[in-house]
N, C-alpha and C positions, 0 to 999 in steps of 0.2 A: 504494500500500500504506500502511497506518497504523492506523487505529483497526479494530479486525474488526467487520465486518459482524454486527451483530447481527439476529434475524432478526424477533424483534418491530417491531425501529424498523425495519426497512424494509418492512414491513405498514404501520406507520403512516405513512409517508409515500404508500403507496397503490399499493405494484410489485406485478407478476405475481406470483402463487404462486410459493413455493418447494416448502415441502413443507406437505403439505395438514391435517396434525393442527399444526401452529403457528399455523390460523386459529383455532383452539379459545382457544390462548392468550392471543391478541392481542386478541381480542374481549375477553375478560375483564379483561387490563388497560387496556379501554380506557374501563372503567367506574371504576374508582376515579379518572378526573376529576372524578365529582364525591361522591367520600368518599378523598379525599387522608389520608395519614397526618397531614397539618399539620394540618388540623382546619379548622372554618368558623365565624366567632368569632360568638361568643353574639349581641354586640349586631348581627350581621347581618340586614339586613330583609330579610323575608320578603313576596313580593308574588303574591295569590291573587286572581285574575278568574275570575268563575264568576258562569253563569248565577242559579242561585239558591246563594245563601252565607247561613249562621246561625252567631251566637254563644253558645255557652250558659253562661252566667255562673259557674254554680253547679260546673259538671264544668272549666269552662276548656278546653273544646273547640270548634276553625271545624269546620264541616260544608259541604259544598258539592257541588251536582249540577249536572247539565247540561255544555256546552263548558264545562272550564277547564283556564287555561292559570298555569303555577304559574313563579314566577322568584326567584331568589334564589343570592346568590353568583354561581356560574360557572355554573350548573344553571337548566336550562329544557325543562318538558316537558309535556304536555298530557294530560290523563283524563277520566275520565266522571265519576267521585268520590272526594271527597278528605275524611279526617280526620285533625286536626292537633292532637296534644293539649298543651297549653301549657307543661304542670309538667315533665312525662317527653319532651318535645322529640322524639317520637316523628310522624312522619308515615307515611300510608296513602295510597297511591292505588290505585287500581279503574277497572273495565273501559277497558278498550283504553287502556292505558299506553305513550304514544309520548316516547321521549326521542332526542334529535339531540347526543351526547357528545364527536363530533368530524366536521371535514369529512369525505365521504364514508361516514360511519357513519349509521346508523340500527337504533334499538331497539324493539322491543314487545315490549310483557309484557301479563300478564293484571293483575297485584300488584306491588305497590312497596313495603319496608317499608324507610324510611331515619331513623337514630338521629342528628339535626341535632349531638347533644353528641360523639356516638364519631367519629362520621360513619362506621357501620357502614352496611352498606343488605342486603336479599334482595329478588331477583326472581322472580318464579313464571310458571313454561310462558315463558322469554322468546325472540324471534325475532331475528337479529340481520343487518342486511345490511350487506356492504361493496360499497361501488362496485367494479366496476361490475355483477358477478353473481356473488358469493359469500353463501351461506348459514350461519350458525350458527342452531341449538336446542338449548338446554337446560331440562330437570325444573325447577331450581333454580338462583340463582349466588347465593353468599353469601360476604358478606365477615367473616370470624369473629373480623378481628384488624385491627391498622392495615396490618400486612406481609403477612397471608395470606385468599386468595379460595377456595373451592371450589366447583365445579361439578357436578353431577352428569347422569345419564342426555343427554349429548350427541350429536346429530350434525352432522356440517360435509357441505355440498356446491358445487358450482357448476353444479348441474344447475336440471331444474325443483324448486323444494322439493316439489310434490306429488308429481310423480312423476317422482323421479330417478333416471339411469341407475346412477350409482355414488355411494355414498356412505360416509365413515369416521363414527364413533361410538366411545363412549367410556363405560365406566358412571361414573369419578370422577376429576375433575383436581383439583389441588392446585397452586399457585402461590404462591410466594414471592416477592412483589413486585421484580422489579430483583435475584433473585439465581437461581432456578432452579424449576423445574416438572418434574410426576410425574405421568402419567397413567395408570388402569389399563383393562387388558381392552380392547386397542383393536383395531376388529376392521374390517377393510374388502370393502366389496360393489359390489358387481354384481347391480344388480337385487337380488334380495333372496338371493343365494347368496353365500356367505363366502369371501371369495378367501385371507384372510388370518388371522391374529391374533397381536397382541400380548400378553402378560400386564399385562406393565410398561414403561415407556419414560419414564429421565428425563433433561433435558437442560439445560442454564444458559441462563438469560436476563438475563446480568448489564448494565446499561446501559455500566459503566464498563470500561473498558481495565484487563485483568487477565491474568496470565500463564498459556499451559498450550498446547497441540496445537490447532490449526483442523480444520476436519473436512480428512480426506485425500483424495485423488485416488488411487483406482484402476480397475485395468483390464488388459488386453490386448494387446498387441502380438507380431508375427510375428516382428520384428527383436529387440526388449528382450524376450518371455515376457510374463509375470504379473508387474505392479508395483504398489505401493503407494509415494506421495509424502506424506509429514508435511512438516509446518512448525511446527518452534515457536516461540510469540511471546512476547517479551518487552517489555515499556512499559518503558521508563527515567521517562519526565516526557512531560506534554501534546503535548511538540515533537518528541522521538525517542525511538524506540525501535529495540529488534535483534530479527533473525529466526536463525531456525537450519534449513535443511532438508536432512533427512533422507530419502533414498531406498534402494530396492530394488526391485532387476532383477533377474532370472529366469536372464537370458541375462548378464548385464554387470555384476553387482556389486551392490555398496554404493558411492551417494555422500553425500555433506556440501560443506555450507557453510556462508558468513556472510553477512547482510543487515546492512547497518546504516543509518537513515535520520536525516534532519532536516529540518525547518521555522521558521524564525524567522521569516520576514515569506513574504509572495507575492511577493516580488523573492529572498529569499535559501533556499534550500532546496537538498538533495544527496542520494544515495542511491552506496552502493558495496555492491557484494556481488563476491563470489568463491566458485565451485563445483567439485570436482572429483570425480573418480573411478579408479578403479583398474577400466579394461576388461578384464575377463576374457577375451573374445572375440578381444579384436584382443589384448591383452598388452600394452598400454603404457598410462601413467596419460594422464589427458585433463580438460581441464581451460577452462573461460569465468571472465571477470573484465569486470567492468563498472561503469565512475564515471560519474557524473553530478551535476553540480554549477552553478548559479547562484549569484550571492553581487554583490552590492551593495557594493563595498569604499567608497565614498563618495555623496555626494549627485551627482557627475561623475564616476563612475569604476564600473564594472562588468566582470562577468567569467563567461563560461561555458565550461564544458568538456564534454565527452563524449566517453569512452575505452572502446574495445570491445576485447576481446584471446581468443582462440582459441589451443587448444594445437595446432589440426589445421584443415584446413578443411571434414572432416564432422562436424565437431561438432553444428553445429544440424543436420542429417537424421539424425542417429542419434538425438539427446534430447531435441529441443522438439518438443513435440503439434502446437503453434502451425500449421498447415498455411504461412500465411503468412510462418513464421521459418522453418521448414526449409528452405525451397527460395531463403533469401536467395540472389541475386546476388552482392551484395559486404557486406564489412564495412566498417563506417566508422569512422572517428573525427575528433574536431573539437575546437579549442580556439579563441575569441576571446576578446580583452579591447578594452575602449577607454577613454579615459580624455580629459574635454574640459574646459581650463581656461582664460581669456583670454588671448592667442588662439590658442593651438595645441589641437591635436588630434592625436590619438594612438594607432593602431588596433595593433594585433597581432594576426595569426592565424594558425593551419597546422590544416593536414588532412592527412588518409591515405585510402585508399581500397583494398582488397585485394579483384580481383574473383574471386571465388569458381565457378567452373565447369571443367568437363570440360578433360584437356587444360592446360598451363603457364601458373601462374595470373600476372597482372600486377598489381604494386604500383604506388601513383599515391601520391606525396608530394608537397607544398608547406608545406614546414619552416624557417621558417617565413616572415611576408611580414609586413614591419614596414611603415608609411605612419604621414608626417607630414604634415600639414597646418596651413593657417592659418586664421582667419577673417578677413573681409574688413576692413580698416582703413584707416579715413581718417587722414588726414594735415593738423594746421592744418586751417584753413577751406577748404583746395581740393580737392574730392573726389579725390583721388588713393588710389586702390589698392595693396596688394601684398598677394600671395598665395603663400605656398610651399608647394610638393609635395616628399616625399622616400618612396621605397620601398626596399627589400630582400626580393628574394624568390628559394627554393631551391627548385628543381623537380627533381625525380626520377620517373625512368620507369625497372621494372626486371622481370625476369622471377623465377620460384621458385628457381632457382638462383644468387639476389640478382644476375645477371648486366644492366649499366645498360646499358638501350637508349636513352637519352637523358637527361642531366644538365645543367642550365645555372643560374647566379647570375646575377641582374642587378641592380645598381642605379639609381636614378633619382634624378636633384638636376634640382629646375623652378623658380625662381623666376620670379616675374610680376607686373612692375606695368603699370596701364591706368587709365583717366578714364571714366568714363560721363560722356556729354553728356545729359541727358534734357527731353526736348520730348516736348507731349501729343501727336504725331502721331507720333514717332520714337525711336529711343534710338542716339545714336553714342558708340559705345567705339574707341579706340585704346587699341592695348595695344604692350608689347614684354618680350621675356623670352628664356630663353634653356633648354634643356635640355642634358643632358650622362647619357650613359647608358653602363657599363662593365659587358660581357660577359664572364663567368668559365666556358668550357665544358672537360669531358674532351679534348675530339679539336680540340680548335683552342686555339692562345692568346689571352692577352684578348685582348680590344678595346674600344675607346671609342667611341662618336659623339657630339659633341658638335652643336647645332643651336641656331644664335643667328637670333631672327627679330624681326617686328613686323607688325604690321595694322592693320587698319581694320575695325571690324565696325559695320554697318548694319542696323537691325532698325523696319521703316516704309518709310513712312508708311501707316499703318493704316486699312483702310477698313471702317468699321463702319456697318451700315444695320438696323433694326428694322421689321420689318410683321407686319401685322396677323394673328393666330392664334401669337403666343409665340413666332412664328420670329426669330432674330436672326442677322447675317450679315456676319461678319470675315472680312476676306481681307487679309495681311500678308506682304510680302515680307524677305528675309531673304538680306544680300548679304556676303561675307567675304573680305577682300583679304588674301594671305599672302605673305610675303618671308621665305625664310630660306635659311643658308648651310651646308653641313656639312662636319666634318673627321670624318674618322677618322684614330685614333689607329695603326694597324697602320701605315702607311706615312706617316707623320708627313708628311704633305701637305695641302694645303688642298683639300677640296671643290667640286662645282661649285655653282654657286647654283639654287634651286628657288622659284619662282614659284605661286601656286596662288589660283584665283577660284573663291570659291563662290557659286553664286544659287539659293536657294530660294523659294517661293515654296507658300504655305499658305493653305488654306480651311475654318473653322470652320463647322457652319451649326449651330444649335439649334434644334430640333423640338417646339419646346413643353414639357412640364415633364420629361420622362423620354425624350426622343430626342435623340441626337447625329450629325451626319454628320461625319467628320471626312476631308479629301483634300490628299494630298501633290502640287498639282499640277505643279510642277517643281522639281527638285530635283540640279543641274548642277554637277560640279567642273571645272574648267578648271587642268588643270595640264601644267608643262614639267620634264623631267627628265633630268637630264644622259643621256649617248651610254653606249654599253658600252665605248668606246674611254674616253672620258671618266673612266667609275667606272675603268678598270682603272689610268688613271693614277692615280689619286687613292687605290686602295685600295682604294673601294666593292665588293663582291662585285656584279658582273655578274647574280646570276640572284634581283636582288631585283626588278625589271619584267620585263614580258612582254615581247617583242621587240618586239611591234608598235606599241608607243606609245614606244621609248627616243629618243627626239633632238628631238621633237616634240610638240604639244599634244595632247592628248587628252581626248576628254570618253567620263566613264563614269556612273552613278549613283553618287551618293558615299551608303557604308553600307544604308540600305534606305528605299525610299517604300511608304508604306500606306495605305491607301486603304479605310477603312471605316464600319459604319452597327450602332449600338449601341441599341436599345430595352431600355428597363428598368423594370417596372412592380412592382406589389404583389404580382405572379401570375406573372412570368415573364421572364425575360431573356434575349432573341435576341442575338446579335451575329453577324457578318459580316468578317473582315478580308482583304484583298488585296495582298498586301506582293512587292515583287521588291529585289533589293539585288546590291551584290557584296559577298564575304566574301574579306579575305585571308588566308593561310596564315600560321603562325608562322613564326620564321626556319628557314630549311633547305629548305624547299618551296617552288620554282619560281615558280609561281604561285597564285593565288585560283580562283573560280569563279564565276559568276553562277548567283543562284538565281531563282525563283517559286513563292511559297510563299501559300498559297488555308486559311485557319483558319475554320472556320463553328461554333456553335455552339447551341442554345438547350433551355433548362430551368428547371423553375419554379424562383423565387425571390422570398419562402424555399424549404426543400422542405417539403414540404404533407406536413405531422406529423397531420394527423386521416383518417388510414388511405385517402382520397380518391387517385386514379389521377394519374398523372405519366407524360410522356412526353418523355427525353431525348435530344438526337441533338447527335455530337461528326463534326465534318470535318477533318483534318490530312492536306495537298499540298503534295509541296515536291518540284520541277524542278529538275535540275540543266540550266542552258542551254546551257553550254559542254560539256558530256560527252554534253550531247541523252539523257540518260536519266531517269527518276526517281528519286530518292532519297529519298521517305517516303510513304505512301499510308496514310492509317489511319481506316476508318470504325468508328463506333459506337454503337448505339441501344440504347437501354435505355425498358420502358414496365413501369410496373406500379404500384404503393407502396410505400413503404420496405419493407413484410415479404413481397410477393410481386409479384415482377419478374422479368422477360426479357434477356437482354441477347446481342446480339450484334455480332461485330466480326470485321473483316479490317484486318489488317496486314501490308505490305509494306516490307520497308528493306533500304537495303544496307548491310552492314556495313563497317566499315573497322577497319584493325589499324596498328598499329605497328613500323614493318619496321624493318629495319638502317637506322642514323643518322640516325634520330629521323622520316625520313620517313611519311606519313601514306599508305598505300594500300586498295584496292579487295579485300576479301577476299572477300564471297560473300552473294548476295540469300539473304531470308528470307520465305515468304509462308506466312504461320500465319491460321487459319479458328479464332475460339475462339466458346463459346458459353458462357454459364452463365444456368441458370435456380436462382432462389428460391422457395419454398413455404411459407406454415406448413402444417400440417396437421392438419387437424381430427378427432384421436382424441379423442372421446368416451368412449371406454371406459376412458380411463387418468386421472391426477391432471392438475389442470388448470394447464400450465403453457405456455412456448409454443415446441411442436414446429415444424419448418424442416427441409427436404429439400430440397441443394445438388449439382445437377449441375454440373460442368466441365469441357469436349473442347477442347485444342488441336490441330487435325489442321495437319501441313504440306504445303500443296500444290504445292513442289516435290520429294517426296519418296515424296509419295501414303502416306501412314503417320501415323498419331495419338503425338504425340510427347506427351501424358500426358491421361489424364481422371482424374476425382476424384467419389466417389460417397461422401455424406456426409449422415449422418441426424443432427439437434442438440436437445436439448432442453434447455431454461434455463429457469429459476429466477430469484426474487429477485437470489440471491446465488447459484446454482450450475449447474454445465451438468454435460450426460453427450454424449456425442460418437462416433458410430460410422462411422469413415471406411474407403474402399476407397480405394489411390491406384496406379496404374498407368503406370509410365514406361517410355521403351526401355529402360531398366538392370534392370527387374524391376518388382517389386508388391510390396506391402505391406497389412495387415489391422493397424486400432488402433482400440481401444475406449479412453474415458476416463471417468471420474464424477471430480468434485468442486467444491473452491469454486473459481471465476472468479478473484474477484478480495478484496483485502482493504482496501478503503475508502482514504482518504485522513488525512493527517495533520493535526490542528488547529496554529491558531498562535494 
């Protein structure tokens, strides 16, 4: 939002029609480019090629016939014949008067009459196109003042000019340069029968950021009646201004609010508004609020926030049009800062997350989660390291009757020093450091774990080979020796010792300029971990391993290997990935699980903007190995062009919830069949703007029932849509009509 969408300048930069009698205006002033109110100074040369050119001494008159092509100042345009009279600065041109006044324009006239001194000009019978198929003609355009044009006997179309299906006309426009236009008798057809008329119609073309009402948005709804949306706008200065909007519902009230915006750089910029109302319907007030803010506090130091706040959680399906915001999931909100000085670093963040659906809603907090860090420092001339890590972070899990299904603090203190050994074949690091982490939960007292270790980390010897056709071929192994000791603090006892060898082992291969193979070929942890008997001495909760590796070595895949082939060209980008891993559980649950998880992709890139076909297809597979079931299956292909496409998909998941003490269980599959198809459509018989016809069915097929479709007719504008949607869920239906403006541009800095 910020400066309003004026509707001439967005003609002039060359968008869809808005509304079809502004093409009349636009044309018009797209000719005082070259009779500007500044004027085109005397001593400006004049430069006339033409086949046959005479001077006549005595009248002080060029004459000239044949091809000519005439230039001077910003103006450059071509005739059959031209007379130029010296004294009275008075020029003529004749038969087929072509001028080119800006990109994508183009002019013809029959007559040219332009006063070099006023820098008045008239054109006679003139044609006028705009890229890519817009028509203007007018009797006459005459500019009678520096600030004012008239026009007379006009019509606009985007049909064939000779014979078009519909066209508007107009017998006299008036415009006020950069401040407002007045046209009369405006009368629009079909074929040559009068579907309408106007008398009069005036409306502001101010370039500049001025205060008053944007056009409104109305329309229709089953749930709200008959509504009309205002907005008024107010400019403070270049960088901010405030909004005010004003509604009325049918069914719901009167609401109001406040916009207020800012811009000082592209780093520092913010927007707050707050809306409310008084529901007639339901009887209680109801009310959205929402910041947003970037800001730049130093040349090291930055900072964003976004703050969403709801008085109810129907709020967006009862009052946003949005189809996409009604039906939000969850609310969110979000605040980072970070700040980086030599040599620490210093993040801060917290979110919220309120999931909005059917049924006892769940709050998801992390309030907040401070980390420090270091950068890397040597020390004297011996490369010696240290590195410190330090966090705090506050987790909350809770249901709508703020009842906590799961709350835990924890903090982290890591310091770590280590040596890089570096040889061009290898890199050996020994390191040694120590960690200490303190547990702050509701249902248990703290606790600590402290964990003092040391290793050896081996990275090589690197075998790299080049042949012939741009392949190159790295294969590096990658070996990690770990020693560390643990106490916990609950039973002030020492720990047992933990042992752990990692060996990985990795293959690069590059495929010429735009292909990559990339394979995890082994990738082994080798670790020993105290007995149950053991942890229970020591403290350790027993049901942090699985049973079957406590006393003993064990080899699992440590995190995930992937294994994939990425092609990327000017036209398109495939990729392929094939990943298995194990995943552990946070504390409190049992165990982890092993997955296999299969990602395929590919679609053009970029995406192919000159209306040309595209064909998308998405693969997400993920195994649970240990439960021997699936848990994600999601295809999806999409073919068409950006304005008319196919698209369909099946998705399978299983859901999981949050049960008593924090545990993570198995609540219930979902197989949803969705479909949406795009269209423009090609009415001919209406203002040429660009219609779209949006289907979309989710049916579930465990349930054999259509859990919502959406049947939606759109028509947009430059700067404005009208919107006629059908939406249909298990809880009922819905009928909503809309017109107005989109959107309200952007703010300068």
């Amino acid at each position: 939002m910020g400066r309003p969408r004026d509707f001439w300048m967005l003609w002039m930069h060359g968008r869809y029609v808005s509304l079809a009698v502004m093409v009349a205006i636009i044309s018009l002033q797209a000719l005082p480019s070259f009779g500007a109110a500044g004027g085109i100074p005397q001593e400006s040369k004049i430069s006339i090629m033409a086949d046959r050119l005479e001077f006549d001494h005595q009248a002080e008159r060029i004459r000239g016939e044949g091809k000519i092509q005439v230039d001077f100042a910003d103006l450059s345009f071509t005739c059959g014949e031209i007379d130029f009279s010296i004294p009275s600065r008075i020029l003529w041109a004749r038969k087929g008067v072509q001028l080119f006044p800006g990109r994508g324009w183009q002019l013809e006239s029959d007559s040219l009459r332009l006063d070099v001194t006023s820098n008045l000009f008239r054109v006679q019978n003139s044609r006028i196109l705009v890229e890519p198929s817009y028509y203007f003609t007018a009797e006459t355009i005459e500019q009678v003042s520096p600030r004012e044009i008239i026009a007379t006997h006009a019509v606009y179309t985007a049909c064939d000019p000779n014979d078009p299906v519909w066209k508007i006309s107009f017998s006299r426009g008036e415009v006020d340069i950069g401040r407002s236009a007045m046209l009369r008798n405006i009368t629009f057809r079909i074929k040559d029968t009068p579907v309408f008329y106007f008398p009069y119609f005036w409306f502001p073309i101010n370039q500049e950021k001025a205060p008053g009402f944007l056009i409104p948005d109305f329309g229709r709804s089953s749930e709200l009646g008959s509504f009309v949306q205002n907005y008024f706008y107010l400019p403070l200065c270049d960088w901010t201004d405030l909004g005010f909007p004003i509604d009325y519902f049918e069914k719901r009230g009167v609401g109001a609010g406040l916009e207020y915006r800012y811009c000082l750089t592209r780093s520092d910029f913010g927007r707050l508004r707050a809306y409310g109302i008084y529901d007639r319907q339901k009887g209680q007030r109801r009310a959205e609020a929402t910041l947003q803010v970037q800001q730049r506090v130093a040349s090291h130091t930055r900072a964003v926030a976004e703050v969403n706040a709801l008085s109810d959680d129907d709020y967006y399906r009862d009052f946003r049009q949005e189809i996409g915001q009604r039906y939000n999931q969850s609310l969110e909100s979000r605040a980072f800062a970070e700040t980086s000085t030599d040599p620490w670093q210093v993040e801060v963040s917290a979110d919220q997350a309120t999931y909005l659906y059917e049924g006892p809603n769940i709050y998801y907090r992390r309030m907040p989660q401070v980390s420090f860090s270091t950068k890397l420092r040597s020390y004297a001339h011996f490369p010696l390291f240290m590195q410190w890590e330090s966090s705090w972070a506050d987790l909350e899990i809770s249901d709508s009757q703020s009842k906590s299904l799961m709350k835990t603090q924890r903090v982290d203190l890591s310091p770590k020093i280590f040596t890089p050994i570096q040889r061009r074949l290898y890199t050996l690091t020994p390191w040694l450091g120590c960690r200490k982490t303190l547990y702050f939960q509701t249902d248990r007292q703290k606790e600590a774990r402290n964990i003092f270790g040391g290793g050896l980390s081996l990275t090589g010897p690197r075998f790299c080979r080049s042949f012939p056709g741009r392949l190159d071929h790295t294969l590096y192994p990658q070996l990690d020796l770990v020693y560390e000791t643990l106490d916990w603090d609950r039973s002030q006892q020492t720990g047992a010792d933990r042992e752990t060898v990692v060996f990985g082992l990795d293959q690069l291969d590059r495929l010429g300029e735009n292909r990559q193979l990339s394979l995890s070929l082994i990738n082994w942890v080798w670790e020993k971990e105290p007995t149950a008997e053991e942890k229970k001495e020591k403290g350790e909760p027993a049901n942090r391993s699985s049973s079957s590796r406590q006393g003993q070595p064990w080899l699992s895949l440590i995190l995930r290997q992937k294994y994939g082939f990425r092609k990327s060209c000017s036209a398109k980008d495939q990729q392929i990935w094939i990943s298995q891993g194990r995943i552990d559980r946070s504390e409190g649950v049992e165990a982890g699980f092993k997955d296999f998880e299969l990602e395929a992709s590919s679609y053009p890139f970029p995406p192919d903007r000159s209306g040309g076909m595209m064909s998308h297809f998405d693969l997400t597979y993920n195994y649970d190995v240990e439960a021997g079931q699936n848990r994600l299956l999601d295809l999806r292909w999409s073919f068409g062009s950006l304005q008319d496409f196919f698209d369909l998909g099946w998705r399978y998941s299983q859901l999981e919830k949050i049960g008593d003490g924090g545990r993570i269980i198995q609540d219930q599959s979902i197989s949803l069949l969705q479909a949406n198809v795009q269209s423009a459509l090609p009415l001919w018989v209406l203002p040429p703007s660009r219609w779209v016809g949006k289907v979309s069915i989710s049916y579930d097929l465990e349930s054999g029932s259509v859990v919502e479709n959406q049947y939606s007719l759109i028509c947009r504008g430059s700067c404005w849509s009208a919107r006629l949607t059908h939406i249909q869920r298990f809880d009922g239906q819905r009928w909503n009509f809309t017109i107005g403006l989109e959107s309200l541009g952007e703010l300068g800095f």
